[in-house]
LOMI-379318 format. One record per residue (C-alpha): y negated, x negated, z. Coordinates in steps of 0.02 Angstrom, whole numbers, plus 50000, padded with zeros to 5 digits. Layout:
BEGIN
YXZ...
END
This chain:
BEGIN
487545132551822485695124051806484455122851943484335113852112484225121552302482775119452380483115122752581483495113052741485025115652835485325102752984484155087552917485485089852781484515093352613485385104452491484945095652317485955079852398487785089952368486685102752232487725092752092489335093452197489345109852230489115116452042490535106251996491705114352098490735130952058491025142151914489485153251943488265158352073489295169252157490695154552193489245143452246488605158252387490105154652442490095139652501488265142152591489315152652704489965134552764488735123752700488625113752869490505112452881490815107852695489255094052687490125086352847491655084652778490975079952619489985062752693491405059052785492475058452628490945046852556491105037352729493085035252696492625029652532491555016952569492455009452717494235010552648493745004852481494534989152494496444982252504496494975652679495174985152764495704987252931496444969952926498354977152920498474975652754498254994352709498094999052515496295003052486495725022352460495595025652287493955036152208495435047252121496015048452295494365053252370493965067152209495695072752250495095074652434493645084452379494395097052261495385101352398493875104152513492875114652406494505125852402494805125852604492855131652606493355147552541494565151052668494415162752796493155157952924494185157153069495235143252980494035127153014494065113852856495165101152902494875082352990494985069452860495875052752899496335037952787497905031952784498765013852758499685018752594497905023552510498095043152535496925053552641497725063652782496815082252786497365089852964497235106153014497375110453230497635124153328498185121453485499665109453543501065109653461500195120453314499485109153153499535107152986499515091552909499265086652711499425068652639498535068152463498635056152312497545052352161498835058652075498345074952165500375072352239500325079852423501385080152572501435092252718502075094552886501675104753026502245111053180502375130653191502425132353413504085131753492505645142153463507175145853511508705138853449510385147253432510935142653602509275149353674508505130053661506785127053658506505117553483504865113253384504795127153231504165112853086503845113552908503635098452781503675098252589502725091052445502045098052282500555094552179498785099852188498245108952040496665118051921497085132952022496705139652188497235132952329499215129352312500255143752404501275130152515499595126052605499115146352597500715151152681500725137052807498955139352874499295157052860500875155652987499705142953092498215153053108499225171853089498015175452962498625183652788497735174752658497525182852492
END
């Protein structure tokens, strides 16, 4: 896709994420898209570039974390661009660093209702979340939870993160 975007949205100018954006895009249509939640997705996106620079380093808390690698960050991003084309209701997630180098991508409801991913550089993730409160077979109250771990890929966005923020948010996602 050539060209740049000329508009203002929030002080935030468009051409800043313009070559971002048609990376992750594979035409015009794909990049309307993301205008949809161009506020929300260039937020997330210079907080990932904050992350990056602040957590580039071995040590930089002074706990001796491992630093935040830019594979790490990319990973972080290609998983952005496809939470921006979820449904709107479903907000794109918080981004935290973590002291093993991964990037924690968190996804709230309510209490007792998240979503949490752990992603590599590797594009290796881990999830957890907790699903509200059930009943166990004794008629106990106990946390419904999920947890796995698979591996981001080329494609959409993997079906373990569809189907968990689909049972978080009771949204069917295509």
């Amino acid at each position: 896709m050539s060209g740049t975007f000329a508009f203002k949205i929030s002080d935030v100018e468009a051409k800043e994420v313009a070559p971002i954006v048609e990376e992750h895009s594979q035409g015009a249509e794909e990049v309307s898209e993301y205008f949809e939640r161009f506020e929300e997705l260039v937020s997330s996106l210079k907080e990932l570039e904050e992350i990056q620079k602040e957590c580039s380093q071995r040590n930089w808390e002074g706990m001796d974390e491992l630093p935040i690698t830019k594979n790490t960050v990319g990973k972080a991003r290609e998983l952005l661009f496809k939470a921006a084309k979820l449904p709107h209701d479903i907000q794109l997630p918080s981004l935290t660093p973590t002291s093993s180098g991964w990037i924690e991508m968190e996804w709230y409801k309510k209490k007792g209702y998240r979503l949490a991913i752990r992603l590599n550089g590797q594009g290796v993730f881990i999830y957890s979340g907790l699903m509200g409160i059930g009943k166990d077979s004794s008629g106990n109250d106990v946390e419904k939870d999920t947890r796995g771990r698979s591996i981001l890929t080329d494609e959409a966005l993997p079906d373990e993160i569809k189907d968990n923020l689909s049972r978080l948010f009771n949204i069917l996602i295509a």
